[in-house]
VMD Tcl script that builds the backbone (N, CA, C; Angstrom):
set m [mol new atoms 252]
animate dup $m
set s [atomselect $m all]
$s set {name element resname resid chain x y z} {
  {N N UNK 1 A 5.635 -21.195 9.624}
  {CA C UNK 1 A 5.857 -21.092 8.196}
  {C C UNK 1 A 4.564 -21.391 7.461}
  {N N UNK 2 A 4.457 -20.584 6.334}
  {CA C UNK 2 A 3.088 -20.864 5.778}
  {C C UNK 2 A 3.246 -21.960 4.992}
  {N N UNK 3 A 1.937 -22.336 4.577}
  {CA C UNK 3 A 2.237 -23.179 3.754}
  {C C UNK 3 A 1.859 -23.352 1.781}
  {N N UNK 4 A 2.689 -24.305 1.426}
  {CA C UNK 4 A 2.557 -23.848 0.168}
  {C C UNK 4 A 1.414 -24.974 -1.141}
  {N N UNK 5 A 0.670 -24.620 -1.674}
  {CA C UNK 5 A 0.365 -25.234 -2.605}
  {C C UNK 5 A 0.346 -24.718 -4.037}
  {N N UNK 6 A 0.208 -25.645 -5.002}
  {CA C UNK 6 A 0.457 -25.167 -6.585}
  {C C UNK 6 A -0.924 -24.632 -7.036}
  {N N UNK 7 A -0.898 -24.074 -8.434}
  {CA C UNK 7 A -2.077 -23.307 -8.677}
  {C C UNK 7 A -2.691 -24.255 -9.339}
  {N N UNK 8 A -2.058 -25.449 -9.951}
  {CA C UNK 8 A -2.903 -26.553 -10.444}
  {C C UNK 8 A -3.364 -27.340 -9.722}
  {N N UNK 9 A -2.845 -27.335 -7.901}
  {CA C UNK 9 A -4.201 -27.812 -7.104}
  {C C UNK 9 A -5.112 -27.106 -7.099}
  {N N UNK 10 A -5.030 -25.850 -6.948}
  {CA C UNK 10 A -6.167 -24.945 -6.754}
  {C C UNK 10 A -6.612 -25.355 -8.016}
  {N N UNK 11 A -6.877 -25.620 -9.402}
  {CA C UNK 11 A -6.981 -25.197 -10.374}
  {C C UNK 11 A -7.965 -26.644 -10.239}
  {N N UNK 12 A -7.268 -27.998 -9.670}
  {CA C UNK 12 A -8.067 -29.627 -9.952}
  {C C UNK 12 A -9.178 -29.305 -8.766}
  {N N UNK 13 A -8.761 -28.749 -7.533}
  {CA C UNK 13 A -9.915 -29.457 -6.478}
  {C C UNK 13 A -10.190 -28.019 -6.047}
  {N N UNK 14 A -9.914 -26.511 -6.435}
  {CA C UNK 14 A -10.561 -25.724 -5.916}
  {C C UNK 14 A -10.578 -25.092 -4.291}
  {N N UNK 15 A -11.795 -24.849 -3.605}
  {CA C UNK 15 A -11.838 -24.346 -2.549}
  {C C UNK 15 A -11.413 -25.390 -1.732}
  {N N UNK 16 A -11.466 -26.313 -1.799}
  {CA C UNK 16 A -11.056 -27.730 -1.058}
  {C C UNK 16 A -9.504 -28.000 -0.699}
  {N N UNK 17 A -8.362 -27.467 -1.669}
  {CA C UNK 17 A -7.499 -27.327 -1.650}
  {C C UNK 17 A -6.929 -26.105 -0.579}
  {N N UNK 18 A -8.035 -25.054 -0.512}
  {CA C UNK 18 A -7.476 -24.290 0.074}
  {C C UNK 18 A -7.995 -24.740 1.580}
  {N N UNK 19 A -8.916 -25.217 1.674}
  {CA C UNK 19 A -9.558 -25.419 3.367}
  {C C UNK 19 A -8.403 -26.756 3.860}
  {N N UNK 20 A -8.119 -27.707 3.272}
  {CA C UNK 20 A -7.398 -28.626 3.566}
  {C C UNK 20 A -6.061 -27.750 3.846}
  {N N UNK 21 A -5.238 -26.715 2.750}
  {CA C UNK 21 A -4.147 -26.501 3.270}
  {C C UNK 21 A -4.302 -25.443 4.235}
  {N N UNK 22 A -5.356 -24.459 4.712}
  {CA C UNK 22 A -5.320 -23.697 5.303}
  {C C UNK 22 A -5.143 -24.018 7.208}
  {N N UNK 23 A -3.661 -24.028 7.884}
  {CA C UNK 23 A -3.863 -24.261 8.813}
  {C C UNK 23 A -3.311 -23.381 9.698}
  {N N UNK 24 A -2.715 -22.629 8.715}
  {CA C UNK 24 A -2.085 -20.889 9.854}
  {C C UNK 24 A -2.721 -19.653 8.677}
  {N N UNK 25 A -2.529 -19.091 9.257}
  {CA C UNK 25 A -2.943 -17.758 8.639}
  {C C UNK 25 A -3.080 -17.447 7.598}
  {N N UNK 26 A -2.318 -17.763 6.467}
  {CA C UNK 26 A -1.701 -17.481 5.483}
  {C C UNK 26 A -1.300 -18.934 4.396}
  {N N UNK 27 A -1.797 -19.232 3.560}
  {CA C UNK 27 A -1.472 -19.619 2.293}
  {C C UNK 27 A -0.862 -19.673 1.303}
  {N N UNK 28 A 0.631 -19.798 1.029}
  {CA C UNK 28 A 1.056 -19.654 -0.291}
  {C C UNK 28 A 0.702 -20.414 -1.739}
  {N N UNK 29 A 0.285 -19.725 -3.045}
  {CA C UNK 29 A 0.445 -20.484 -3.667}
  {C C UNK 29 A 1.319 -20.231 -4.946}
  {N N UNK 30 A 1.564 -21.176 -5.260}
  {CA C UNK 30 A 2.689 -21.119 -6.240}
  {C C UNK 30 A 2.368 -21.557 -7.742}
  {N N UNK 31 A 3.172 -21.039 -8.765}
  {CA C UNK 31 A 2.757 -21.044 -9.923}
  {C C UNK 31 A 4.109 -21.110 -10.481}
  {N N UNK 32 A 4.286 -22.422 -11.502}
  {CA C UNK 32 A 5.664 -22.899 -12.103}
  {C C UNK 32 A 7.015 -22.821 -11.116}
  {N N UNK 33 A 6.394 -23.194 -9.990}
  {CA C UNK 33 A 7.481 -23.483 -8.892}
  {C C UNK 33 A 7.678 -21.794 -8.169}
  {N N UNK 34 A 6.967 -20.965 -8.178}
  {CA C UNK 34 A 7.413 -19.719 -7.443}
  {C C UNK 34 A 6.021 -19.357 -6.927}
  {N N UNK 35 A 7.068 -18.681 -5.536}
  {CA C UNK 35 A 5.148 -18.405 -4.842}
  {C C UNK 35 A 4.900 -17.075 -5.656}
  {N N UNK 36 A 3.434 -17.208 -5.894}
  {CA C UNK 36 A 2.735 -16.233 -6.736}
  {C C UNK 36 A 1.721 -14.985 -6.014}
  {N N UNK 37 A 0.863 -15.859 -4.730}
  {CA C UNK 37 A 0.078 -15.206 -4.575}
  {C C UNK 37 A -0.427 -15.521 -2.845}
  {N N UNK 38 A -0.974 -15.523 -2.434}
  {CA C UNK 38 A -1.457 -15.047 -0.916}
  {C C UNK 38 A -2.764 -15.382 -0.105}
  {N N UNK 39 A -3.244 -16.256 0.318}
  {CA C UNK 39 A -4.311 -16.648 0.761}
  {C C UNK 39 A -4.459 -16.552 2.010}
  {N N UNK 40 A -5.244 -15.559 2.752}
  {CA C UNK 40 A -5.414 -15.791 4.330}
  {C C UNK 40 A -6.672 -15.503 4.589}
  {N N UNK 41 A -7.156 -15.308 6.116}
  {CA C UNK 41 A -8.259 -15.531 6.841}
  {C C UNK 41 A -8.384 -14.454 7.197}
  {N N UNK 42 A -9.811 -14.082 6.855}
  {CA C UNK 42 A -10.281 -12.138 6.704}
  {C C UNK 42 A -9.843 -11.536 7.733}
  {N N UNK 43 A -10.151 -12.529 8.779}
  {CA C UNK 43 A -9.664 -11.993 10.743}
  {C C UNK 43 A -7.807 -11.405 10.359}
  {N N UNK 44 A -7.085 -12.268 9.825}
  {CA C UNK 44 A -5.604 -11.722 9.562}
  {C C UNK 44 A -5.369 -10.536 8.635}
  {N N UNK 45 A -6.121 -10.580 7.495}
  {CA C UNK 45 A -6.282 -9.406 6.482}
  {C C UNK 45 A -6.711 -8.223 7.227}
  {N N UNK 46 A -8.174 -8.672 8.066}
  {CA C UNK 46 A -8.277 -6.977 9.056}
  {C C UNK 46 A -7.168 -7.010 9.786}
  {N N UNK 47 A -6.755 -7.339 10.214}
  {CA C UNK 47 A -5.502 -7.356 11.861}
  {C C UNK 47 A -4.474 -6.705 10.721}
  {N N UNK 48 A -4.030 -7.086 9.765}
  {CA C UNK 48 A -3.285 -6.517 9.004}
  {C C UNK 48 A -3.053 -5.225 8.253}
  {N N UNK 49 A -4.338 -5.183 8.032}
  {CA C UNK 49 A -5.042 -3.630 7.666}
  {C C UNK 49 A -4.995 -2.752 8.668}
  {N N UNK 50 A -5.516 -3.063 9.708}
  {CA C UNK 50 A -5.389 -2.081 10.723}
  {C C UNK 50 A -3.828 -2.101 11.064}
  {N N UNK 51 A -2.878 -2.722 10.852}
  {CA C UNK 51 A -1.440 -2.291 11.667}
  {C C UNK 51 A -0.686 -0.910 10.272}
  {N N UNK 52 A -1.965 -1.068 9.150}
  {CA C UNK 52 A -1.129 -0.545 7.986}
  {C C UNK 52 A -1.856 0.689 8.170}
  {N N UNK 53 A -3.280 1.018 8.522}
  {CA C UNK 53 A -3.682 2.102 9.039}
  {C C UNK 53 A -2.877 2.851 10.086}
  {N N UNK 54 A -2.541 1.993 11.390}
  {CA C UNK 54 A -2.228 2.292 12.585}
  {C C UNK 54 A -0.752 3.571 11.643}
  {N N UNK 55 A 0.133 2.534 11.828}
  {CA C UNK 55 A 1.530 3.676 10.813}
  {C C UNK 55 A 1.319 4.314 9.967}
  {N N UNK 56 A -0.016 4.653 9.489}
  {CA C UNK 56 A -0.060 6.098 8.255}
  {C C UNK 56 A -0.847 6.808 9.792}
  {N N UNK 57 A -1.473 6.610 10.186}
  {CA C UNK 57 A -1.829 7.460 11.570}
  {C C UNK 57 A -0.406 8.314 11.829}
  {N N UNK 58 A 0.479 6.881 12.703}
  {CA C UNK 58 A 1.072 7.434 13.215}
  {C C UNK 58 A 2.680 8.704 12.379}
  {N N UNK 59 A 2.706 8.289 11.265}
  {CA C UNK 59 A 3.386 8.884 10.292}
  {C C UNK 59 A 2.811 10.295 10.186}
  {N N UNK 60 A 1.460 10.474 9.771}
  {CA C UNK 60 A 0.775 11.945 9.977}
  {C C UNK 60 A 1.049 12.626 10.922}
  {N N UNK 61 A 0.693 11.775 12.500}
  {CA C UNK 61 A 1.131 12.524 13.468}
  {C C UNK 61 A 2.402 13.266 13.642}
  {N N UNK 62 A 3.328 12.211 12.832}
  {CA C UNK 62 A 4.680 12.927 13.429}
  {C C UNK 62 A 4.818 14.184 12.359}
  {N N UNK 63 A 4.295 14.368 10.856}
  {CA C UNK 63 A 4.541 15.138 10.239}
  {C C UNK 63 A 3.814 16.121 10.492}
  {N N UNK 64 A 2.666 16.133 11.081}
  {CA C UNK 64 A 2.135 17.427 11.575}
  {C C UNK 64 A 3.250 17.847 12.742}
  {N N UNK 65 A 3.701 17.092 13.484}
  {CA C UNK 65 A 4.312 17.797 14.670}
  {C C UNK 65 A 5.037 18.350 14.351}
  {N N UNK 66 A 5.957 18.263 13.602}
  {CA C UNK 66 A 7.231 18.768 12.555}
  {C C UNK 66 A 6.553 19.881 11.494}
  {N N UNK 67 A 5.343 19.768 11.346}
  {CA C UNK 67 A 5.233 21.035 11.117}
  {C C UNK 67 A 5.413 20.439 9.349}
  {N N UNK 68 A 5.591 19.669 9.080}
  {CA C UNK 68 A 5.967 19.539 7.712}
  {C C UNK 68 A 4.059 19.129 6.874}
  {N N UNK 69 A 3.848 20.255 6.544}
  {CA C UNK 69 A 2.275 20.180 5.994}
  {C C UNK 69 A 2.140 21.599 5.318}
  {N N UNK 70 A 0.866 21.639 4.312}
  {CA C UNK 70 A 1.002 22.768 3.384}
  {C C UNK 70 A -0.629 23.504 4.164}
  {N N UNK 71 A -1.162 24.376 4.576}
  {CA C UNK 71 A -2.168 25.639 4.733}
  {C C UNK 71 A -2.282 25.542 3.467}
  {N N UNK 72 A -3.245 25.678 2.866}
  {CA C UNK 72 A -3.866 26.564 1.555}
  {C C UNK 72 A -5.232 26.310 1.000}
  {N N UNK 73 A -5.785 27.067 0.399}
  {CA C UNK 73 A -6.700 26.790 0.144}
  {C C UNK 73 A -7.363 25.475 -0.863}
  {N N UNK 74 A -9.123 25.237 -0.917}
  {CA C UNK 74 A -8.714 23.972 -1.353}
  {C C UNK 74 A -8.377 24.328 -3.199}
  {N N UNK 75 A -9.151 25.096 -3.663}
  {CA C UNK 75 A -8.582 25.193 -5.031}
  {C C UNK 75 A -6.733 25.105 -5.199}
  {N N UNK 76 A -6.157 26.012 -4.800}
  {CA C UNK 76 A -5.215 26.235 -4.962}
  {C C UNK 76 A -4.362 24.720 -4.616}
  {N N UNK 77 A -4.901 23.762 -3.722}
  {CA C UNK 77 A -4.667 22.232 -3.827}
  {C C UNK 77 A -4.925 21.628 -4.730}
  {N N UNK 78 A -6.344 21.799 -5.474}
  {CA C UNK 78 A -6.345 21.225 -6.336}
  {C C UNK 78 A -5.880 21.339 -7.724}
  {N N UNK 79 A -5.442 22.622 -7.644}
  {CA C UNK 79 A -4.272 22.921 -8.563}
  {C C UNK 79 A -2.754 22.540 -8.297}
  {N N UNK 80 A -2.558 22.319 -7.018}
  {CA C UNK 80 A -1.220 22.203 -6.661}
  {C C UNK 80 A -0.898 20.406 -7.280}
  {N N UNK 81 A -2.365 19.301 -6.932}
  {CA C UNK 81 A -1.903 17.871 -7.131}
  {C C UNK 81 A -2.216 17.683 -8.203}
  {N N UNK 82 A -3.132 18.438 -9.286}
  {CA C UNK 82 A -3.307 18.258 -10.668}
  {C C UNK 82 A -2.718 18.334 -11.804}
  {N N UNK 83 A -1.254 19.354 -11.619}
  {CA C UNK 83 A -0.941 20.127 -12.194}
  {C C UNK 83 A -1.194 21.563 -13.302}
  {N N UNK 84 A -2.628 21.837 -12.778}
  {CA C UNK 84 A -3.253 22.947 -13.387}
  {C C UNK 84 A -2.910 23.810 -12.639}
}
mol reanalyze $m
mol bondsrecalc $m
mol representation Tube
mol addrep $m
């Protein structure tokens, strides 16, 4: 479970607050009693990024296989997502 601190620690002691609470991955902090926002360790943010890459990979793949994709030229794309 992550753990949680308020934004008025962050707010009194700063980066200090976060190295003291940082002891898994991930950081919550909270603002008027609700978690607000997200603090983790770049190593988890890439590892994370890449699993969010990995499934648009693999999502493409399957929609090319299916055949579900448009041929055309590129103007005529760029008319197609512009609405011109």
């Amino acid at each position: 479970m992550s753990k949680v601190i308020t934004a008025n620690d962050l707010k009194t002691k700063g980066i200090s607050a976060i190295k003291a609470a940082m002891n898994e991955n991930e950081l919550i902090i909270s603002e008027r009693g609700k978690n607000k926002y997200i603090v983790m360790s770049i190593e988890h943010y890439n590892y994370l990024r890449e699993c969010e890459l990995e499934a648009a990979l693999h999502e493409s793949q399957k929609e090319y296989s299916e055949k579900k994709y448009i041929k055309e030229p590129v103007s005529k794309h760029i008319k197609r997502i512009t609405g011109s």
